[in-house]
C-alpha positions in Angstrom: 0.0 0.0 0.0 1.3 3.3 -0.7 1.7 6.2 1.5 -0.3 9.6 0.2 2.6 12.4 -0.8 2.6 15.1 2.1 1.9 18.3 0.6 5.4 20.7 2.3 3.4 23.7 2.2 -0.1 21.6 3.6 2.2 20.6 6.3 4.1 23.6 7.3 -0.2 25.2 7.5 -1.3 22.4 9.9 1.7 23.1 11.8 1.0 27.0 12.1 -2.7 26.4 12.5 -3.9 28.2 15.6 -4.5 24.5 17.5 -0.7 24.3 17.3 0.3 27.9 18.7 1.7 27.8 21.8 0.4 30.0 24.8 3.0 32.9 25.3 5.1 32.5 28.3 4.6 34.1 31.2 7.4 34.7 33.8 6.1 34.7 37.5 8.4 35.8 40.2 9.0 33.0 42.3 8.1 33.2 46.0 10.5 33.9 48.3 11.5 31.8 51.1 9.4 31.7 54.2 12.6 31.7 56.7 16.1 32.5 56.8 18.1 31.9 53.8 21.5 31.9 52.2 21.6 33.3 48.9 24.1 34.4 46.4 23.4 37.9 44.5 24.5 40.1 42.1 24.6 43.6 42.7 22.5 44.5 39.8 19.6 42.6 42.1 20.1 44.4 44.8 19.1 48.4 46.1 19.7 49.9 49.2 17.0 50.3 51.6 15.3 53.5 50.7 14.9 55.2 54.8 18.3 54.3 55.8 18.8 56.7 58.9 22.1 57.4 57.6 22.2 60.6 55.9 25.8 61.5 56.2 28.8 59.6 54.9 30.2 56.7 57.3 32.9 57.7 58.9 34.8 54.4 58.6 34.6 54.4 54.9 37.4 54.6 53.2 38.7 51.8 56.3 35.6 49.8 55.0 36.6 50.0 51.4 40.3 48.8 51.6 39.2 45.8 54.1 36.6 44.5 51.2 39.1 45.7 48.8 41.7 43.1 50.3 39.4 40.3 52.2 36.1 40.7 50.2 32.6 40.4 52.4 33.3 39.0 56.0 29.7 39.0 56.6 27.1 39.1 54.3 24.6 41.7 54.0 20.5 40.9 55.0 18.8 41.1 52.2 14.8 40.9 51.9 12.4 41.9 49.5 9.2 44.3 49.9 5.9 43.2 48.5 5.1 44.7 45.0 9.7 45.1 44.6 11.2 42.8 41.4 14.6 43.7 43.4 15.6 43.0 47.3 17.1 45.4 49.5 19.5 45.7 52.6 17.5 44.6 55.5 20.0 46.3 57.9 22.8 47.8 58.0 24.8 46.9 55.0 24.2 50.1 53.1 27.6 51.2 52.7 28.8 47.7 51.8 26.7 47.7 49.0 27.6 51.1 48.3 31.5 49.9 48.2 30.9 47.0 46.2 29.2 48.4 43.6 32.4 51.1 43.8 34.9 48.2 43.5 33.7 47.1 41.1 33.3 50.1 38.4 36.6 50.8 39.2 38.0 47.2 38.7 35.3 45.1 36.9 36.2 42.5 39.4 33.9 39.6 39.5 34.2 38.8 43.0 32.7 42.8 44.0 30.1 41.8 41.7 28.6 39.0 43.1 28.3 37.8 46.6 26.9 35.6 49.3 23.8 37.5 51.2 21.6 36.2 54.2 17.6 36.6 52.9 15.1 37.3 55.8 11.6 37.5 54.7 9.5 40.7 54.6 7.3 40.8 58.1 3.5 41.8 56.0 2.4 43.5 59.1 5.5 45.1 60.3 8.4 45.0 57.6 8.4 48.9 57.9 9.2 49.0 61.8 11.3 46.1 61.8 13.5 47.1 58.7 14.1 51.3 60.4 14.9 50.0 64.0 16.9 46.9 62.8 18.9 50.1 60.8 18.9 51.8 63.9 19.9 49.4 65.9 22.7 47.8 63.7 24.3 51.2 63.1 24.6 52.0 66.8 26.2 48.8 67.5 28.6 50.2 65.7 28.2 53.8 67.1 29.1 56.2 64.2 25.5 57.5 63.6 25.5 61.1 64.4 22.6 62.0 66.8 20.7 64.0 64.4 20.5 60.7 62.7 19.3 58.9 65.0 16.4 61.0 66.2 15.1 61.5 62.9 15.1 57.9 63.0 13.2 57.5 66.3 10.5 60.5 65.1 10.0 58.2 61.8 9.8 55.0 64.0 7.2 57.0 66.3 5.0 57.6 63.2 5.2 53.9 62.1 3.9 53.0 65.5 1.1 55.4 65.3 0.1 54.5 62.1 0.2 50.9 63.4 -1.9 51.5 66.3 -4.3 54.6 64.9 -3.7 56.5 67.8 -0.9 59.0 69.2 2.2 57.2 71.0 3.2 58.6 73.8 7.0 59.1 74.8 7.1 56.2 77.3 4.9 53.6 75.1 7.7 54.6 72.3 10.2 53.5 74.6 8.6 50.2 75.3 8.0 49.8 71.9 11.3 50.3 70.4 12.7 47.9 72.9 10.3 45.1 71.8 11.7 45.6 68.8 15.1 45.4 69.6 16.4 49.3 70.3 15.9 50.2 73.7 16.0 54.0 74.1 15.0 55.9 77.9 12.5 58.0 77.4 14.3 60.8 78.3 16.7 60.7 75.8 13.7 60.1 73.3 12.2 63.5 74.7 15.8 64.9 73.7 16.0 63.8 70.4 12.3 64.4 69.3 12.7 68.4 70.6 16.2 68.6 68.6 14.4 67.5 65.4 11.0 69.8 66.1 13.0 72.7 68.0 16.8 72.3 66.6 16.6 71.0 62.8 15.1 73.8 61.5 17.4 76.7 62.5 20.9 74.7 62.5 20.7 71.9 60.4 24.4 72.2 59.0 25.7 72.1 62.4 23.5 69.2 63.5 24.2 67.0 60.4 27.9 68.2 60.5 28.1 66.1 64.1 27.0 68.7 66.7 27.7 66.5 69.8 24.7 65.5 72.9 26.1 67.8 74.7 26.0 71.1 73.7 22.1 69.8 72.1 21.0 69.2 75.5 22.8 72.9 76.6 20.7 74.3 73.7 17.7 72.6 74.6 17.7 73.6 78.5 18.4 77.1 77.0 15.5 77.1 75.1 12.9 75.5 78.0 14.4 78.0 80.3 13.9 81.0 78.4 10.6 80.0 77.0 9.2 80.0 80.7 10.7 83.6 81.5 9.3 84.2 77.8 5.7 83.2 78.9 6.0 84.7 82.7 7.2 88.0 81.8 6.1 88.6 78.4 3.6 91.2 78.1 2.7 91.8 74.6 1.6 90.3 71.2 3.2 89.6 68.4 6.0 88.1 69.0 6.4 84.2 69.0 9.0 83.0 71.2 9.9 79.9 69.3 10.2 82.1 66.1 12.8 84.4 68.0 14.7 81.4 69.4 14.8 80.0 66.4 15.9 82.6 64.0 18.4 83.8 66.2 20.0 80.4 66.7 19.6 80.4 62.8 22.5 82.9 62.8 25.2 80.4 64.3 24.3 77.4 61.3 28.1 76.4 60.8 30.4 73.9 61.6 30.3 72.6 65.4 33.5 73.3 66.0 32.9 77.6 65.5 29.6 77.4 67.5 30.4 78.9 70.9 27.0 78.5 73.0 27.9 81.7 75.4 27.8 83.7 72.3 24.1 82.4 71.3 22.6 83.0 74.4 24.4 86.4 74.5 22.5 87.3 71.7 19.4 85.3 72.3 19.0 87.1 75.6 19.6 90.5 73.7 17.1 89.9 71.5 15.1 89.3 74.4 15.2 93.0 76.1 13.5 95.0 74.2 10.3 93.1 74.4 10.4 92.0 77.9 12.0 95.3 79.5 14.2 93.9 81.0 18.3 94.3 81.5 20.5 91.8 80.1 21.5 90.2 83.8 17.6 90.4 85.2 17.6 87.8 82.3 20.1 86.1 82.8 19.6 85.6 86.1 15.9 84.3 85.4 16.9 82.0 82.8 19.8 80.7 85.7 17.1 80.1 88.1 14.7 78.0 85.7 18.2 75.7 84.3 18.6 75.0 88.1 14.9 74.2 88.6 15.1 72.0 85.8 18.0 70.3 87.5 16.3 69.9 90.4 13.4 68.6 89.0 15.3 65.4 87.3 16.4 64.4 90.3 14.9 61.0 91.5 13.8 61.0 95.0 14.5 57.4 95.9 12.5 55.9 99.1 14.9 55.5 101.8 15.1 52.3 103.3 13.5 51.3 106.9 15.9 50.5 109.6 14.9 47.5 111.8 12.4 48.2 114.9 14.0 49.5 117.5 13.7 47.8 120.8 13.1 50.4 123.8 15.0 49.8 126.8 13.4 48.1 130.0 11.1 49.8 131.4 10.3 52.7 128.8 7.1 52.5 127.0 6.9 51.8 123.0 5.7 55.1 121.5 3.9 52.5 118.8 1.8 51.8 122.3 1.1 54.9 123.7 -1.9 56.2 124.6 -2.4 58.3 121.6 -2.3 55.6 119.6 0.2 57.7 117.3 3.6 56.5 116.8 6.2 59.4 118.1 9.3 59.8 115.8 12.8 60.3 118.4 16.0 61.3 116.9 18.8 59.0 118.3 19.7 61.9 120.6 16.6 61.7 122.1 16.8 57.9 122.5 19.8 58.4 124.4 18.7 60.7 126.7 
C-alpha cells in the first residue's frame, strides 16, 4: 500500500494552524522563602533600603573599602524583599557595603565585587516597615558612628510607624517600650531629647547638627530654650511676637560647623534679643533664665524611698511610743533615745 505524498506547504499550514500555537510564556516571580536563607546575589539585584537613617557619609569608609578591597565580604549583608519590589534590599545595616561594592567594582570590573553571598530574611506583611528602620537603627549604633541628628530623625519616623500601626498618638514612654520590643531600647528621656532637637533644633541649625553637633552642647541648647521660654511666657507682656520664632531665627544665625559654634555667644545674643520686648536688662535675664536651668536640674532628680531601719527595741522599762496612749507613733532622733 502506498503512503499519500505530504503536501510541504499543507504541512508547514497544519503546523502553524492556531491549534498548534503555543500559549505565550509568562514569567512569575517566584516566591521567596518563608525563613532564613543563604543566597548568592549580584549587585545588579540588589538596592539599598530607601529610609536608611544614615544621611551623612560613614565615617569608617574609606577603612571599609580597603578591608573589602583586600578580604572581600566577611559578613554578608541581610537582604529581603518588599511586597510589590522585582529587586531585594538591605535589611540592615549593610548600606555602605553595598555602596563599596558596587564602587569596587566600576573601578576594577572585578567579579568577586560583583557577586556575593547575602543572608535573605523575609518581609514581616504586618511590620516589615518597623522592623526594617529600627533593625537600621539598631545595627548602626552597634557600631556607634550614627550622628545623633540621625538617630532622632530615626526614632521621630519609628514613632509615626507606631502610630500609624496602632491609629492612635504614641506617647513618649509607650515609644520607649515599643522600640525595645523591637530590639532598640532607648529611655524616654533621651527620646524627649532627640524628638525636641528635630521639632525645636533642625530647622534653625541643620548644618551644624548633620555636621556632628555633639549630645552635649544639644542638650545645653535645649535647657536654654525650656528656660527661656518659661521667662518668655512669665514676663512677656505683649503680642506679636512668637518666642519659638525668635529662638529660632536667632539660633539660625550660628548654622556652621560645630567646632565655630560657641554656645555663650548664642545666648548672649538670644538674651539680647530678648530685652526689648520684655524690658528687661540683660543680667535680670540672665539671672531668670539661671534660676529655671537650676529648677530643671532639680526637678530630674529621683527622690528614691529611703530604706527602713529594723524596729528599735526600747529599753526596759520605757514604753513603746507605737503603744502609747495616743495611739500615734512618736518619731525620736537617736539623741533623744539616748537621753
Amino acid at each position: 500500500m502506498s503512503m499519500a505524498k505530504i503536501n510541504p506547504q499543507d504541512l508547514k499550514d497544519r503546523l502553524l494552524a492556531p491549534g498548534f500555537t503555543a500559549p505565550p510564556k509568562v514569567l512569575e516571580q517566584l516566591s521567596d522563602p518563608v525563613s532564613d536563607t543563604p543566597m548568592v546575589l549580584t549587585l545588579d539585584q540588589v538596592l539599598p533600603w530607601h529610609d536608611n537613617p544614615r544621611t551623612t557619609r560613614n565615617p569608617k569608609y574609606d577603612e571599609l573599602k580597603e578591608s573589602i578591597r583586600h578580604r572581600g565580604l566577611d559578613t554578608p549583608p541581610p537582604v529581603t524583599r518588599r511586597p510589590g519590589e522585582d529587586k531585594y534590599r538591605i535589611r540592615n545595616g549593610g548600606n555602605t557595603r553595598l555602596e563599596i561594592l558596587n564602587e569596587l567594582y566600576k573601578e576594577t570590573g572585578d567579579e568577586r565585587y560583583f557577586r556575593f553571598n547575602c543572608l535573605f530574611r523575609p518581609w514581616d506583611q504586618q511590620r516589615g516597615e518597623i522592623i526594617a528602620l529600627t533593625g537600621h537603627l539598631a545595627e548602626n549604633d552597634l557600631k556607634g558612628d550614627l550622628k545623633f541628628i540621625e538617630r532622632a530623625v530615626g526614632i521621630q519616623k519609628a514613632k509615626a510607624w507606631y502610630e500609624e500601626e496602632k491609629g492612635e498618638p504614641v506617647g513618649i514612654r509607650e515609644l520607649s517600650r515599643k522600640l525595645t520590643d523591637d530590639g532598640y531600647p532607648v529611655s524616654p528621656s533621651h527620646i524627649s531629647k532627640m524628638l525636641d532637637a528635630v521639632e525645636i533644633l533642625l530647622p534653625a541649625i541643620p548644618v551644624m547638627l548633620y555636621s556632628g553637633l555633639g549630645k552635649p552642647q544639644i542638650e545645653k541648647l535645649l535647657s536654654l530654650r525650656k528656660s527661656a521660654s518659661s521667662c518668655w511666657t512669665r514676663l512677656y507682656a505683649g503680642e506679636g511676637i512668637d518666642f519659638e520664632m525668635l529662638f529660632q531665627d536667632t539660633l539660625a544665625i550660628f548654622d556652621s560647623s560645630p567646632d565655630e559654634f560657641i554656645f555663650d555667644r548664642f545666648q548672649d545674643e538670644l538674651i539680647d534679643q530678648m530685652k526689648r520686648p520684655l524690658g528687661l536688662r540683660y543680667d535680670q535675664i540672665l539671672l531668670e533664665i539661671t534660676n529655671g536651668q537650676q529648677e530643671q536640674r532639680r526637678s530630674t532628680l529621683v527622690d528614691l524611698p529611703t530604706p527602713a531601719g529594723p524596729p528599735e527595741i526600747p529599753p526596759v522599762g520605757q514604753e513603746n511610743p507605737a503603744a502609747s496612749s495616743t495611739g500615734q507613733a512618736q518619731i525620736q532622733s537617736p539623741a533623744t533615745g539616748l537621753q
